[in-house]
Backbone as a printed PyTorch tensor [residue, N CA C, xyz], in Angstrom:
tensor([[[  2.0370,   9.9490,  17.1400],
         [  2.6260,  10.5980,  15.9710],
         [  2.7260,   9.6270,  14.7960]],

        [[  3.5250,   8.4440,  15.2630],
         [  3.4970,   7.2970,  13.9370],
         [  2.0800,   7.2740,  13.6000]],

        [[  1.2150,   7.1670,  14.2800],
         [ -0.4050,   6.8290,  13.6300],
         [ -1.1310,   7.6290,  12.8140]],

        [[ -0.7730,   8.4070,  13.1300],
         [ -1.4450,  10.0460,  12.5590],
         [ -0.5330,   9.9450,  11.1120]],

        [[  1.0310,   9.8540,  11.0600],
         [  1.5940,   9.5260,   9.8170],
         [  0.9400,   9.1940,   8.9910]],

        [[  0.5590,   8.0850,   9.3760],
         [  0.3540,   6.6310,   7.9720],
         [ -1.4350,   6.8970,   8.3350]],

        [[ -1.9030,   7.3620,   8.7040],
         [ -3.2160,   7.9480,   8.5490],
         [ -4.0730,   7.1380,   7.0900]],

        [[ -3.4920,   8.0290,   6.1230],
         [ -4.0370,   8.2720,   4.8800],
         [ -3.8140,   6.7390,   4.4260]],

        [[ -2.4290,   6.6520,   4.3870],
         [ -2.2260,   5.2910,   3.4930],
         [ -2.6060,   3.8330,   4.3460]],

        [[ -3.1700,   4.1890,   5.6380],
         [ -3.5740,   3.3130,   6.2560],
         [ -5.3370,   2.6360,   5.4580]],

        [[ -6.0270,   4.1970,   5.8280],
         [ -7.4680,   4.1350,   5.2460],
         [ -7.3900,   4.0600,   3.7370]],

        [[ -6.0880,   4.3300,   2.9190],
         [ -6.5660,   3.8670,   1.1590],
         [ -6.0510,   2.0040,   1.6330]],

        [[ -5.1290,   1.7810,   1.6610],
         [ -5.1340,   0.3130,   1.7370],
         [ -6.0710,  -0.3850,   2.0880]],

        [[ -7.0230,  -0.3330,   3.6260],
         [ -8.3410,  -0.7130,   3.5810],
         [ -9.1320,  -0.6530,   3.1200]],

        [[ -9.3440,  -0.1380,   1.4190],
         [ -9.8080,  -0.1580,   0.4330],
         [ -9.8950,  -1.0160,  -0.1950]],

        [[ -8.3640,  -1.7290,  -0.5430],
         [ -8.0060,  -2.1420,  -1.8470],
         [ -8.9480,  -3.5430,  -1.8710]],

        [[ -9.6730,  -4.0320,  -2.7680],
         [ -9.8690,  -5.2050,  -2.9820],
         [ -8.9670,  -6.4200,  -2.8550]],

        [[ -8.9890,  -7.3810,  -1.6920],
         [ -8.0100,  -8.1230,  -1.4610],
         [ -7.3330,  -8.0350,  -0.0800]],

        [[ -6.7960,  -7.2050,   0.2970],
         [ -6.3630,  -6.5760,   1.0500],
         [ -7.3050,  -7.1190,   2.2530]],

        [[ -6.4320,  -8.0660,   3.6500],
         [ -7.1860,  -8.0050,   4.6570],
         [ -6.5860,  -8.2080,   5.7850]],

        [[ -7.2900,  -8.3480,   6.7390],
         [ -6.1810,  -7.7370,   8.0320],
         [ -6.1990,  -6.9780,   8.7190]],

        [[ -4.6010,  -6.9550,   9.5210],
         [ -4.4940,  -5.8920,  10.0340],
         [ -2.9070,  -5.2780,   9.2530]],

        [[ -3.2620,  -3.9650,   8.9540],
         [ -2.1150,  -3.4270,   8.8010],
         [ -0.9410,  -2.7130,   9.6770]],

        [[  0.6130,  -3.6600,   9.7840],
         [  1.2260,  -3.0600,  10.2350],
         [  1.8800,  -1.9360,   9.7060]],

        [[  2.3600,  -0.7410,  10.5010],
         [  3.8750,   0.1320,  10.1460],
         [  4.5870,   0.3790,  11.3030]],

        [[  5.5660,   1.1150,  10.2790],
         [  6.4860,   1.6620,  11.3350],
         [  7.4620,   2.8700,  10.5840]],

        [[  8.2650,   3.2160,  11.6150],
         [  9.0830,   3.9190,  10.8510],
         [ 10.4580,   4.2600,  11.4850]],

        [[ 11.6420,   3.9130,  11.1050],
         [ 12.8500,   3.5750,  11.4240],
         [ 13.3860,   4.7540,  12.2340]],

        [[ 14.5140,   5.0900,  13.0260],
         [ 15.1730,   6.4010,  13.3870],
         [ 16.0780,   7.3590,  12.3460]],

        [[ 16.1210,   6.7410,  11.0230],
         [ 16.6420,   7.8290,  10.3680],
         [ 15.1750,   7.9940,   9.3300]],

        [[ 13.9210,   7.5690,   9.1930],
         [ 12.5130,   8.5010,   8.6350],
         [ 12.2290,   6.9870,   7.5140]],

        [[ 13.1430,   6.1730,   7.6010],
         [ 12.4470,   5.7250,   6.2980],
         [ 11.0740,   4.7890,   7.3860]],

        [[ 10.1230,   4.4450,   6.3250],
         [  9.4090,   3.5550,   6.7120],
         [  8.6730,   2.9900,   6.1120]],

        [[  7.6090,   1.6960,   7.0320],
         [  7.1130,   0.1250,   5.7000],
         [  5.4230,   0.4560,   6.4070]],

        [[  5.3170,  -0.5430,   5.6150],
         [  3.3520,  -1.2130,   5.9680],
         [  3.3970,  -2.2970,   5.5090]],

        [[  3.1370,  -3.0130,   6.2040],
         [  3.0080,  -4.4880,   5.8350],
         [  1.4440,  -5.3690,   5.9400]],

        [[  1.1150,  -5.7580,   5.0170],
         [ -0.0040,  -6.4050,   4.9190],
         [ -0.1600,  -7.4430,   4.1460]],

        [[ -1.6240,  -8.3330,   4.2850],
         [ -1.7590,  -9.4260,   3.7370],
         [ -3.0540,  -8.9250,   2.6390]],

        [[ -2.1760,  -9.7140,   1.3400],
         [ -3.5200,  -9.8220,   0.4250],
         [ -4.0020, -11.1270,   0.3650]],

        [[ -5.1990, -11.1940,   0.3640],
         [ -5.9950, -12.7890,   0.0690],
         [ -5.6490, -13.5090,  -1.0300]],

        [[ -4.9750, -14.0990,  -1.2190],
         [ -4.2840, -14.2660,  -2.9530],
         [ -5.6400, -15.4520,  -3.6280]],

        [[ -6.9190, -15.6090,  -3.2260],
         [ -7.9810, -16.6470,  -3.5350],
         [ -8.7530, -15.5110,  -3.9200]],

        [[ -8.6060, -14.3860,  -3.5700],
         [ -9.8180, -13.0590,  -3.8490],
         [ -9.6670, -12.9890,  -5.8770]],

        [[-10.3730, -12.8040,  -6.7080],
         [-10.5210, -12.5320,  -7.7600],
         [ -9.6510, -11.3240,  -8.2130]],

        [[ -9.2820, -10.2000,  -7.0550],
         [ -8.4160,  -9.3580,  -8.2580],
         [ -7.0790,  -9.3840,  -7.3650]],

        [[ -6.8030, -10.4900,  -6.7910],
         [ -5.3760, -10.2590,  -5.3890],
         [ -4.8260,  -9.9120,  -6.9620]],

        [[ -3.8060, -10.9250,  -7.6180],
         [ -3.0440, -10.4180,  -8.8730],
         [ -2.9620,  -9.6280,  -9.3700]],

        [[ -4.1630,  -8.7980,  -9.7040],
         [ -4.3850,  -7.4730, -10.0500],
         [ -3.7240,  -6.3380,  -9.2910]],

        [[ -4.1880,  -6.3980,  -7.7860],
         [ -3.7570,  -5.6050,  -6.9730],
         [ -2.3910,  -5.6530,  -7.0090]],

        [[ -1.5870,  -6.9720,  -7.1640],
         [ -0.1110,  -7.4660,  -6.7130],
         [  0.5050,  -6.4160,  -8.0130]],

        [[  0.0140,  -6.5480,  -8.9720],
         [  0.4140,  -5.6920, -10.5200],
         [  0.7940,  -4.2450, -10.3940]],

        [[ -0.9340,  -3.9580,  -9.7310],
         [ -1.0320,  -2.6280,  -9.9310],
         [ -0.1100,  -1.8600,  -8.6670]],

        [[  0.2910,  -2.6360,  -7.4740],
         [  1.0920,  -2.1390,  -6.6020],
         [  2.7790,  -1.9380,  -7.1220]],

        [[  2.7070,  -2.9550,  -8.0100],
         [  4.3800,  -3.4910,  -8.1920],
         [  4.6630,  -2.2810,  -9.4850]],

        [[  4.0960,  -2.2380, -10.1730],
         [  4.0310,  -1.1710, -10.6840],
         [  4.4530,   0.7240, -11.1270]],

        [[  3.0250,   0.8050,  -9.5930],
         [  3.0950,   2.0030,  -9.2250],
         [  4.5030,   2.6470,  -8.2880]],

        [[  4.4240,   1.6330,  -7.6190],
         [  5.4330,   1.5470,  -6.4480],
         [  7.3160,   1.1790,  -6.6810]],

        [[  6.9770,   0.4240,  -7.7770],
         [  8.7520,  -0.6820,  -8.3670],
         [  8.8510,   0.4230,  -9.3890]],

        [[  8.2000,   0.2770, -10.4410],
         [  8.5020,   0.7810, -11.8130],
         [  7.6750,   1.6860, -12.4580]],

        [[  7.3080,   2.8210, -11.7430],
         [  6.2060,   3.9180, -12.4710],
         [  7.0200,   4.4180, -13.5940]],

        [[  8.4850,   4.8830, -12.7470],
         [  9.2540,   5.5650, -14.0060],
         [ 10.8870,   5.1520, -13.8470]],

        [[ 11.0020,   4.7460, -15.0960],
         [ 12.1910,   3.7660, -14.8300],
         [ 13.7920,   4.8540, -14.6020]],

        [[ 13.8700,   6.1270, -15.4810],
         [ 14.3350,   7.0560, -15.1010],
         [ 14.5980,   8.1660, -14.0490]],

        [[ 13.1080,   7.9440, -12.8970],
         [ 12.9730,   8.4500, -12.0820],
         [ 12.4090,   7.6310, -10.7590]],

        [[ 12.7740,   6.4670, -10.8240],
         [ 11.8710,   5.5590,  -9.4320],
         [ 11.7050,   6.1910,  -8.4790]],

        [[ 10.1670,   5.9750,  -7.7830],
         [  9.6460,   6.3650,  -6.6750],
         [ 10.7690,   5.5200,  -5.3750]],

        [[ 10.8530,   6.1070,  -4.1130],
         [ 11.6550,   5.8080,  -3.7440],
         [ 11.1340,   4.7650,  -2.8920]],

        [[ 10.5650,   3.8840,  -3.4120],
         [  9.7500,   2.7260,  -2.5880],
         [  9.7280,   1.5220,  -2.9580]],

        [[  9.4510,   0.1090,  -2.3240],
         [ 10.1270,  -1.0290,  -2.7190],
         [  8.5550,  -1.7390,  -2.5700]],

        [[  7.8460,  -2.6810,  -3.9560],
         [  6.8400,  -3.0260,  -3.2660],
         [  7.0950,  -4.7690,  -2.9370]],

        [[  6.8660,  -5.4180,  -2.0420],
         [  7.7310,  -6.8710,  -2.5830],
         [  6.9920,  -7.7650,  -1.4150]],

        [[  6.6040,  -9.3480,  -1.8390],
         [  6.3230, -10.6780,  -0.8260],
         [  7.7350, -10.6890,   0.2430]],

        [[  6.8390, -11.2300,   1.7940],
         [  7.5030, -11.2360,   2.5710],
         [  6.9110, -12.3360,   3.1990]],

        [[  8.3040, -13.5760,   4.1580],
         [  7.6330, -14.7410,   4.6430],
         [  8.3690, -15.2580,   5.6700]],

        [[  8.0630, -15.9670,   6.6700],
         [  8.3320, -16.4640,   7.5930],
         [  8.7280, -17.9550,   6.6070]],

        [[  9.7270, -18.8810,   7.3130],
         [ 10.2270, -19.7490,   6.4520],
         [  9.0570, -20.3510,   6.4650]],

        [[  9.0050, -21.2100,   5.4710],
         [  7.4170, -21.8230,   4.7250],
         [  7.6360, -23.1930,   4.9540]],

        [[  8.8220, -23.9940,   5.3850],
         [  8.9830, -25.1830,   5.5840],
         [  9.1040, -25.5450,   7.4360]],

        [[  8.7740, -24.1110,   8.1590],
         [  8.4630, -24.0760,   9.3300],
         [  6.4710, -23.6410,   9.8960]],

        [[  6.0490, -23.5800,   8.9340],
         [  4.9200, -22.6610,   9.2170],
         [  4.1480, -22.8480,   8.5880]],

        [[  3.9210, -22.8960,   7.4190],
         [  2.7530, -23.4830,   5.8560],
         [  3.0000, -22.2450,   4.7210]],

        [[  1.5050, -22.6950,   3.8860],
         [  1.6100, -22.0480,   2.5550],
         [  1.4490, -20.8040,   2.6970]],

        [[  1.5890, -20.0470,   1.0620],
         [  0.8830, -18.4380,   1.2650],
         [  0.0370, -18.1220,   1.5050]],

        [[ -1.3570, -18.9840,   1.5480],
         [ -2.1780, -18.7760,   2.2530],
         [ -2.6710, -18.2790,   3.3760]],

        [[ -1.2830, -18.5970,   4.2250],
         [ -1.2620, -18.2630,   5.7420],
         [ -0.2050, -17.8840,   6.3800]],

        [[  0.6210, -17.4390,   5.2690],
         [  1.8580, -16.7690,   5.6290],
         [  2.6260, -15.6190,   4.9320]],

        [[  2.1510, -15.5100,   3.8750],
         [  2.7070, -14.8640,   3.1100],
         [  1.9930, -13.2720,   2.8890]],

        [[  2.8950, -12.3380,   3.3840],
         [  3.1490, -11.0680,   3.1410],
         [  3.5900, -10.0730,   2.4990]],

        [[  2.7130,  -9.0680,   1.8880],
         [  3.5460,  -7.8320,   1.3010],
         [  3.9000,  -6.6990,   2.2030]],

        [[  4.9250,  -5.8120,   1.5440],
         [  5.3720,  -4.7560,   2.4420],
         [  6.2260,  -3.5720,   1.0840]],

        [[  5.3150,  -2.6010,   1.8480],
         [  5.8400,  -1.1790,   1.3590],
         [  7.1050,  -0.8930,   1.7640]],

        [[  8.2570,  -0.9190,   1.6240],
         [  9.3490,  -0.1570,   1.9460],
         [  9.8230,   0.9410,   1.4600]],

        [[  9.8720,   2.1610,   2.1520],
         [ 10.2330,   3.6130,   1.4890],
         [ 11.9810,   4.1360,   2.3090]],

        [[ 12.4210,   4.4630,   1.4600],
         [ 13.8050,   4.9160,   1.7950],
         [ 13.8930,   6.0870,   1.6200]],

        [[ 13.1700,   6.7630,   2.0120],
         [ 13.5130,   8.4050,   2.1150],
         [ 12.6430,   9.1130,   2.7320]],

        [[ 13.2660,  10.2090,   4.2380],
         [ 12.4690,  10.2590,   4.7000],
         [ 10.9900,  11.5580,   4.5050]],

        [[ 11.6930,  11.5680,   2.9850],
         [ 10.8980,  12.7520,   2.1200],
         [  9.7250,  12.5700,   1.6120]],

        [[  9.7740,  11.2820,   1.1740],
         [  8.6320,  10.7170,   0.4710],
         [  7.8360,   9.7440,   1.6430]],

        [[  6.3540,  10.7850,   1.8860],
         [  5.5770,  10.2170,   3.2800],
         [  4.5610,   9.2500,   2.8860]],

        [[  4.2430,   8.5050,   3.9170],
         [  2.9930,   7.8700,   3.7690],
         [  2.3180,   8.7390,   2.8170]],

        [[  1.7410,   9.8930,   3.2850],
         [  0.7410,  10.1920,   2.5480],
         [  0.9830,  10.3810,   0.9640]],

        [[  2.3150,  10.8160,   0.6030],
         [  2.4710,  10.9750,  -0.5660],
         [  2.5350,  10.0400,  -1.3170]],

        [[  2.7290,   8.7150,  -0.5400],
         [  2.8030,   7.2470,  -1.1360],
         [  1.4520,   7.2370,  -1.8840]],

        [[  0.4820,   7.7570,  -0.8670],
         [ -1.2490,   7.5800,  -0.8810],
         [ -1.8530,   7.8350,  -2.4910]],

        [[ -0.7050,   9.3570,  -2.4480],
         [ -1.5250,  10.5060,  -3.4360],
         [ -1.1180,   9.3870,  -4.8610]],

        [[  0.0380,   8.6030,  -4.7800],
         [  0.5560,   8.1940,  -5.8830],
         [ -0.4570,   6.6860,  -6.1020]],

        [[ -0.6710,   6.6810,  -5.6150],
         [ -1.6900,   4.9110,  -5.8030],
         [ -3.0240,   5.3660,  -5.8690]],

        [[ -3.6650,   6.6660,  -5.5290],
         [ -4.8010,   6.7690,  -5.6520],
         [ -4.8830,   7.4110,  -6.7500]],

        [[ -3.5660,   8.6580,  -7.5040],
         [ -3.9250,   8.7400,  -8.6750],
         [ -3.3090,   7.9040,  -9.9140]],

        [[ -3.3490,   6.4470,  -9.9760],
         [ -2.9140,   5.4780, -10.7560],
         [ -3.8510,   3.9000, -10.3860]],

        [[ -4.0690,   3.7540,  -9.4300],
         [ -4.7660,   2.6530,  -9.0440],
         [ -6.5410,   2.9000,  -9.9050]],

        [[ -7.2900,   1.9990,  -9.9350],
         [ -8.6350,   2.4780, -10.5400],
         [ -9.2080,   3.0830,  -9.1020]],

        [[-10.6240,   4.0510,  -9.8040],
         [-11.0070,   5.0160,  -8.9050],
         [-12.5970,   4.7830,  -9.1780]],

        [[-12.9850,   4.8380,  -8.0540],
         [-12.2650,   4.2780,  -6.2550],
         [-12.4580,   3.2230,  -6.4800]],

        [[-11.1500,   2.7530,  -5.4520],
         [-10.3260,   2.0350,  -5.6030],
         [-11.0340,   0.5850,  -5.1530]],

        [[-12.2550,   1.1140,  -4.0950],
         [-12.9090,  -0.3580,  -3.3640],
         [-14.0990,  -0.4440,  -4.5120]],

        [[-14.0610,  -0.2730,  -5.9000],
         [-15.2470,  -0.1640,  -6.3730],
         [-14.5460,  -1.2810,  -7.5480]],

        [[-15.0620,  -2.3520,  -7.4270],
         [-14.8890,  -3.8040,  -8.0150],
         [-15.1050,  -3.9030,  -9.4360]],

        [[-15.7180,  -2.7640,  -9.6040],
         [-16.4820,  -2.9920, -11.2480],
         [-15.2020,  -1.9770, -12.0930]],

        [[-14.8370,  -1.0910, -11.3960],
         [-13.2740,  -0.1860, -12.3310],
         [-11.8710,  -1.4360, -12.2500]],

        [[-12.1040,  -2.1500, -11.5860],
         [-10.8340,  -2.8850, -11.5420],
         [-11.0290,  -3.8850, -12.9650]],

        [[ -9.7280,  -4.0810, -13.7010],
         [-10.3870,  -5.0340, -14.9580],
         [ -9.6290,  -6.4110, -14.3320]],

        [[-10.5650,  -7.5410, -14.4510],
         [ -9.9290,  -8.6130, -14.2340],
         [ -9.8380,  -9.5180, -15.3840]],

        [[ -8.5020,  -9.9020, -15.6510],
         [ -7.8230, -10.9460, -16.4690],
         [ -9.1410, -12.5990, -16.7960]],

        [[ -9.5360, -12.4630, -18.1800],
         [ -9.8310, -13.9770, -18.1660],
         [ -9.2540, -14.9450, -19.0990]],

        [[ -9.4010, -15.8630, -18.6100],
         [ -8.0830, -17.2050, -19.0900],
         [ -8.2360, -16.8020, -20.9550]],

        [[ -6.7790, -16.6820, -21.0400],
         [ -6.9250, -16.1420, -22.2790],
         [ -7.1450, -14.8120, -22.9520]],

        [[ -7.3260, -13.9510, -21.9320],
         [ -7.7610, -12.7360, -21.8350],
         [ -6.2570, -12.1170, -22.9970]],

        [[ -6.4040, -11.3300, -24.1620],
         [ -5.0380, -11.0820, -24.1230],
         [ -4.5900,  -9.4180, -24.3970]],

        [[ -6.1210,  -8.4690, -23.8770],
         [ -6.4150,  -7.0660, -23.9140],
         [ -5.3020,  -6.4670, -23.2910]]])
């Protein structure tokens, strides 16, 4: 049942440019639930992605926030190493209304389309100030 859930937002995340791994979820006993994954932060649009998640997910509408948390997650770093090899993001949703999939519908219609297609994503150059 959990798998079938996160279905959708499983296969758009294995999209995203950056994005690699394996993706965990889950989902708590009162409905809320996360996905946790690693972006490559050496990949050319990780930042981009980190933006366009924090964004969609933190601050689409400041009057109406989506009920989801997008945010870095880490095992202590003075036990283990850099972000390179430790450092994690994670979806957190607090309501058990708002589903994976609807998470999906909201990043696929705001993220560039489609989403694994490298050439819609705009990447920042030094100085860039568009």
């Amino acid at each position: 049942m959990t798998d079938d859930i996160f279905k959708p937002l499983l296969g758009f995340l294995s999209k995203v440019p950056s994005i690699t791994g394996t993706i965990g979820c889950g989902v708590s006993a009162k409905g809320e639930w996360w996905a946790k994954f690693t972006i490559d932060i050496t990949h050319p649009l990780a930042w981009n992605v980190v933006q366009e998640f924090g964004f969609v997910l933190n601050y689409l509408s400041l009057e109406e926030r989506l009920p989801t948390i997008f945010k870095p997650v880490s095992p202590p770093p003075y036990m283990n190493g850099g972000p390179q090899d430790f450092l994690s993001w994670v979806i957190e949703c607090v309501s058990s209304d708002f589903t994976p999939a609807t998470c999906t519908e909201w990043l696929e219609g705001r993220l560039p389309s489609p989403v694994d297609d490298l050439s819609q994503w705009h990447e920042e150059e030094e100085g860039d100030s568009e």
